[in-house]
C-alpha positions in Angstrom: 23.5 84.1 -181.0 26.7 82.2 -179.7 28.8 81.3 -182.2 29.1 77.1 -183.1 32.4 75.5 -181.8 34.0 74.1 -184.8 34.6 70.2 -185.0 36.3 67.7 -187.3 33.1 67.5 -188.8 33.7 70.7 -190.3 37.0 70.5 -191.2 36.3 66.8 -192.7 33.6 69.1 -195.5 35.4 72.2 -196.0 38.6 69.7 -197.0 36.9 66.9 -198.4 39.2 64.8 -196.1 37.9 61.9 -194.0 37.4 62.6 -190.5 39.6 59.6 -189.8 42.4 61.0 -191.8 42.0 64.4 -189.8 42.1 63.0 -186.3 45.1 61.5 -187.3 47.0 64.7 -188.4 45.6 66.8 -185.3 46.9 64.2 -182.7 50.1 63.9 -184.2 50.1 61.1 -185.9 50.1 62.1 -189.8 53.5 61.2 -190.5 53.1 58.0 -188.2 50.3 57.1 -191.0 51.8 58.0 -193.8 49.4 61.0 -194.5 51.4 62.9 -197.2 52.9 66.5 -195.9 50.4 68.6 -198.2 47.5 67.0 -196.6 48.8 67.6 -193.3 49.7 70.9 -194.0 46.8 71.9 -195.0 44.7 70.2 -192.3 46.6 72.0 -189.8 46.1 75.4 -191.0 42.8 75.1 -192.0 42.0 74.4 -188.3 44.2 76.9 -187.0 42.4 79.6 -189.4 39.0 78.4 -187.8 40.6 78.5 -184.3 39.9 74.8 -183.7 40.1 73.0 -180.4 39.2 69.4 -179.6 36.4 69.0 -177.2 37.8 67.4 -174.4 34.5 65.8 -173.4 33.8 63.9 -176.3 37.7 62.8 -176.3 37.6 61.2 -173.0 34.2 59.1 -173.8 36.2 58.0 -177.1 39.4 57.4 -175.3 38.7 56.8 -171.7 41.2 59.0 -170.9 40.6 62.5 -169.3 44.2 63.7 -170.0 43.7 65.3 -165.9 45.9 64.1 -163.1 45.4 65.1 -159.2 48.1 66.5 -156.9 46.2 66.4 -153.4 48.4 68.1 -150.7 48.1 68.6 -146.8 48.6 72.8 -148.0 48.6 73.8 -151.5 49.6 77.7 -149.7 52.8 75.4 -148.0 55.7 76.7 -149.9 56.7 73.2 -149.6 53.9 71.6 -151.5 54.0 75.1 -153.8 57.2 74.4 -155.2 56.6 70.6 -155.9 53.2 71.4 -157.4 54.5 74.0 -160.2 57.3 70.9 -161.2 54.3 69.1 -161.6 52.6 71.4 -163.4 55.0 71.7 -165.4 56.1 68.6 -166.7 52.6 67.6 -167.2 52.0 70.7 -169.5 54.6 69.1 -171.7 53.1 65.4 -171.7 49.9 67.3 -172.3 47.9 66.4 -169.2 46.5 69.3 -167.1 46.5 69.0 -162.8 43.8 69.3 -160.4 45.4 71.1 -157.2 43.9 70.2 -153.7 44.3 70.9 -149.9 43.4 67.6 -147.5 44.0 69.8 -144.6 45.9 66.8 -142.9 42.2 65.7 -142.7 40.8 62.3 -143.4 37.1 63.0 -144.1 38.3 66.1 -146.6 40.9 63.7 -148.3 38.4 61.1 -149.0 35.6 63.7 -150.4 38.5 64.6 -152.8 39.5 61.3 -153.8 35.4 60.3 -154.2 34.9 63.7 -156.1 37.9 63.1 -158.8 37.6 59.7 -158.9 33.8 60.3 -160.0 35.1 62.4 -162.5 37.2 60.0 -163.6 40.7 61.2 -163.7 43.3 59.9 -165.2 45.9 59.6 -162.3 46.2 60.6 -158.1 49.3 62.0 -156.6 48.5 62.2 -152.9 50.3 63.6 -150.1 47.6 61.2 -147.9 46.5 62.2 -144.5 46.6 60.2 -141.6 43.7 57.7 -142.2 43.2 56.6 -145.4 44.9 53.7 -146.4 42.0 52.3 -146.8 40.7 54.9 -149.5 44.2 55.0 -151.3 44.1 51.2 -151.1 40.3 51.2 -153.6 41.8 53.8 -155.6 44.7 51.1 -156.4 42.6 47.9 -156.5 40.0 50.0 -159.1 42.8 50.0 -161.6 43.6 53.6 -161.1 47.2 54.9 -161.2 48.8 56.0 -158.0 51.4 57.8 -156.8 51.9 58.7 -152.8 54.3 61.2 -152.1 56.9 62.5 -149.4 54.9 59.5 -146.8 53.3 56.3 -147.3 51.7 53.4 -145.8 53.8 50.7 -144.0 51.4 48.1 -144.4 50.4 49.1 -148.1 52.0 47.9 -151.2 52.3 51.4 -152.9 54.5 53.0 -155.4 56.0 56.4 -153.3 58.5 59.0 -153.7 60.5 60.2 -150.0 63.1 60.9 -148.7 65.0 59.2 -145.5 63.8 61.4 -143.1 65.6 59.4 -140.3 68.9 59.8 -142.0 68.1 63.4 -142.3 66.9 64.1 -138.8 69.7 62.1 -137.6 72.8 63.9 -139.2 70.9 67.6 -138.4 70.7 66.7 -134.8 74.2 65.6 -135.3 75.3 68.6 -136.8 73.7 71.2 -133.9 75.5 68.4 -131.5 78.6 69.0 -133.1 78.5 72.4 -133.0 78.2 72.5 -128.8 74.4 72.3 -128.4 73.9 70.1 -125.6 70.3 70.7 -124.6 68.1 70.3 -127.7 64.4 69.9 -128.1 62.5 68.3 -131.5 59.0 70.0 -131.8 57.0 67.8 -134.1 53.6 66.4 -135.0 51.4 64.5 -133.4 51.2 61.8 -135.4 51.7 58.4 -136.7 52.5 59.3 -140.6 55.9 57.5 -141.4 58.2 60.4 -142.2 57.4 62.6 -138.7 57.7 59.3 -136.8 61.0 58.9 -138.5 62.6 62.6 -138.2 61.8 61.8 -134.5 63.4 58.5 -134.1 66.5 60.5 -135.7 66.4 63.0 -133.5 66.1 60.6 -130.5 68.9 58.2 -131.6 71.0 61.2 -132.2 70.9 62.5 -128.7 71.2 58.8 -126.9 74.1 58.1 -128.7 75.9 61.5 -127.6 74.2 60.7 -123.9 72.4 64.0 -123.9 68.7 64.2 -123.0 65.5 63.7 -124.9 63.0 66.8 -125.4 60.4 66.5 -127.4 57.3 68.7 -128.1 54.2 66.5 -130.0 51.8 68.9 -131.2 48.1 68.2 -132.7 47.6 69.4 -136.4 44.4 70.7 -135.2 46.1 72.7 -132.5 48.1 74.6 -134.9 45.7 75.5 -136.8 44.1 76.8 -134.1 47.5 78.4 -132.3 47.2 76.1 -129.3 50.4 74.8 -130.2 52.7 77.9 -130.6 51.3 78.9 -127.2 52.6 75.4 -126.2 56.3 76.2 -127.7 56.2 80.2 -125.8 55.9 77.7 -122.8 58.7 74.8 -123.5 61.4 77.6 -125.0 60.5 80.3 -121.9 60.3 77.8 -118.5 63.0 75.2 -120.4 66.3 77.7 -119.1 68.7 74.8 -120.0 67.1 74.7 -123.7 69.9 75.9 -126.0 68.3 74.6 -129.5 65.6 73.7 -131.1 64.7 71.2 -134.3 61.8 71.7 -135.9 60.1 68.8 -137.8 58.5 71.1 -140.4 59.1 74.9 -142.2 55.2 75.8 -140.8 56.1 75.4 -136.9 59.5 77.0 -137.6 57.8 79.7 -139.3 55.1 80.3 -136.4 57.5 79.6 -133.7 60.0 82.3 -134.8 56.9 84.4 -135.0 56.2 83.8 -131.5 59.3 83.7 -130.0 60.2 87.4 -131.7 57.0 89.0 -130.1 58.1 87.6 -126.2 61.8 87.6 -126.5 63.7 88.9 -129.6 66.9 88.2 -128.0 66.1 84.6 -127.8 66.5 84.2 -131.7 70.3 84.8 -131.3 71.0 82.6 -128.5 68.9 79.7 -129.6 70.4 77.2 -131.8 67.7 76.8 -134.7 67.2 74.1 -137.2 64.3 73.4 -139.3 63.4 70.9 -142.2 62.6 72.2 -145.6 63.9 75.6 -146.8 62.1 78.0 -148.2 63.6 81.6 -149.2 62.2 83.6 -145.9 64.8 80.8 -143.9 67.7 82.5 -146.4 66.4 86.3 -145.5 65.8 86.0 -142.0 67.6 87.6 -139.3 69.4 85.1 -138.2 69.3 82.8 -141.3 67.9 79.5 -140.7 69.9 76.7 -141.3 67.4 74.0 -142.9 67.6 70.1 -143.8 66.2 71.1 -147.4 64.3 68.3 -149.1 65.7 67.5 -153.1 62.0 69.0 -154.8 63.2 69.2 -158.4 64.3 65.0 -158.2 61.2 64.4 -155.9 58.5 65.9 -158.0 60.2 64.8 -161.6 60.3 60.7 -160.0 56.2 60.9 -158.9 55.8 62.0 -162.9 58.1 59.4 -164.0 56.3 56.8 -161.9 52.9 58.4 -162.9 53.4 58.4 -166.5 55.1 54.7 -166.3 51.6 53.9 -165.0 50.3 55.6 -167.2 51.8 53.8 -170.4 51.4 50.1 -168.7 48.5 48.0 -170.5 49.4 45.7 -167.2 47.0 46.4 -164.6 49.6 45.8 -162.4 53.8 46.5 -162.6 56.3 46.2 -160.3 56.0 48.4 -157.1 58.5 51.6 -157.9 59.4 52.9 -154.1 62.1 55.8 -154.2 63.7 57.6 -151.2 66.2 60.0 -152.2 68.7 61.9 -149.9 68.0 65.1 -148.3 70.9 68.5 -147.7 71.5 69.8 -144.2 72.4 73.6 -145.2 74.0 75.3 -142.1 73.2 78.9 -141.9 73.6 81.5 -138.8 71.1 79.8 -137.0 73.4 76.9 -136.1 76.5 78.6 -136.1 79.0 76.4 -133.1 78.1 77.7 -130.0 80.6 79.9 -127.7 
């Protein structure tokens, strides 16, 4: 027969001690109360001699708080999202909330069967790396009363609180820097897409290249072509016909990663010669043969400011506070890759 689960009720009649007084103690809040040490003392070994645990159900329904947060991400597998998602984890082990991971695949009908799901389920908080096309689902989220937080993008046209970073400043010094160091012929291979911070790295890369009068290449690729490798078949093409090409930007560490792949398998000698610059490191860019030079994004800073906004939310008995927008500063780290050209 399976054993019962111990509850306060229990505790309350081996004690004699109100349940009141006990809920008190095991949420902290003895001393708050005035509950004399001995009482607490012995509350709290008593349930730790019983191996007591609050049910978490019955807490919510009393509280109407689940104590769960989501972190939904394009790729939870992206070393990118990876690292930002253990910060989370992290600091919301300590605040005592646990996190729902998710992948939207970059996809809009997947994102919004998540946010349905969870918000169903009635979690306390959403930190959303949001796909293309739901504004409008990040928008009901925010008017239901439901604490958001959007991360590393956001929504022009949607009062929202966010965490970024300048990705045009970014884009712009990187180009700059490959530029300065005699690359005179360089192509940005991006997205397809209208989310803020690729259209941004590209406006960077394009004012970059005006203002030193070189040309313009750029390389738009569909998510769903990557996925499928349409795309890296698309950069073999641009880096094996272009002869002029003499470096490439990447807009993100996954078609740096797959491109590298690719180029390795036609033309190994091509890695050396190419000029090579991606955004976000990760630690195969520091291993690789050459090493990658990377504009790496601050995670640490951006993933403790979604909490702090989160948990500011959170705490506010207004349904509404003041919109808390951050965009922090990114580091170009030059590596072989980019070394000045002979």
């Amino acid at each position: 027969m399976k054993q019962k689960r111990p509850s306060i009720t229990d505790i309350s009649k081996a004690l004699n001690v109100s349940i009141t007084t006990i809920s008190f103690v095991l949420n902290g809040k003895g001393e708050e109360r005035k509950i004399s040490k001995e009482v607490i003392e012995k509350i709290e070994k008593y349930a730790e001699k019983i191996n007591y645990r609050p049910n978490q159900v019955a807490q919510s329904l009393r509280t109407g708080k689940s104590k769960i947060l989501v972190f939904m991400v394009e790729d939870i597998g992206n070393s990118f999202f990876a690292k930002i998602a253990r910060i989370i984890e992290e600091i919301a082990y300590k605040k005592d909330y646990k996190v729902l991971f998710c992948s939207n695949e970059n996809n809009d009908e997947r994102s919004r069967e998540l946010i349905t799901v969870f918000h169903e389920r009635q979690v306390d908080g959403f930190i959303i790396i949001p796909s293309a096309g739901i504004e409008a689902d990040i928008q009901n989220l925010i008017k239901a009363g439901k604490p958001v937080v959007l991360g590393d993008r956001y929504f022009q046209n949607l009062p929202s609180h966010y965490v970024t970073i300048n990705n045009y400043d970014a884009s712009k010094n990187g180009t700059k820097h490959l530029i300065a160091n005699n690359y005179k012929n360089i192509a940005f291979i991006t997205i397809d897409t209208n989310q803020i911070q690729m259209l941004d790295r590209t406006r960077g890369y394009e004012d970059a290249v005006k203002e030193a009068g070189l040309p313009s290449r750029i390389l738009r690729l569909p998510f769903d072509e990557i996925n499928k490798g349409k795309g890296f078949a698309k950069i073999e093409t641009l880096v094996a016909q272009d002869i002029d090409l003499d470096a490439v930007f990447f807009s993100t560490n996954y078609l740096t990663q797959g491109a590298l792949e690719i180029i390795k398998n036609f033309n190994p000698q091509l890695i050396a010669k190419l000029g090579i610059l991606t955004f976000d490191d990760n630690e195969f860019f520091r291993i690789n043969t050459p090493s990658i030079s990377a504009v790496a994004q601050p995670l640490q800073e951006m993933a403790e400011e979604m909490m702090r906004i989160m948990f500011k939310l959170l705490k506010s008995k207004e349904k509404e506070i003041p919109l808390i927008q951050t965009v922090l500063d990114a580091k170009l780290i030059p590596r072989d890759s980019s070394l000045a050209k002979k």
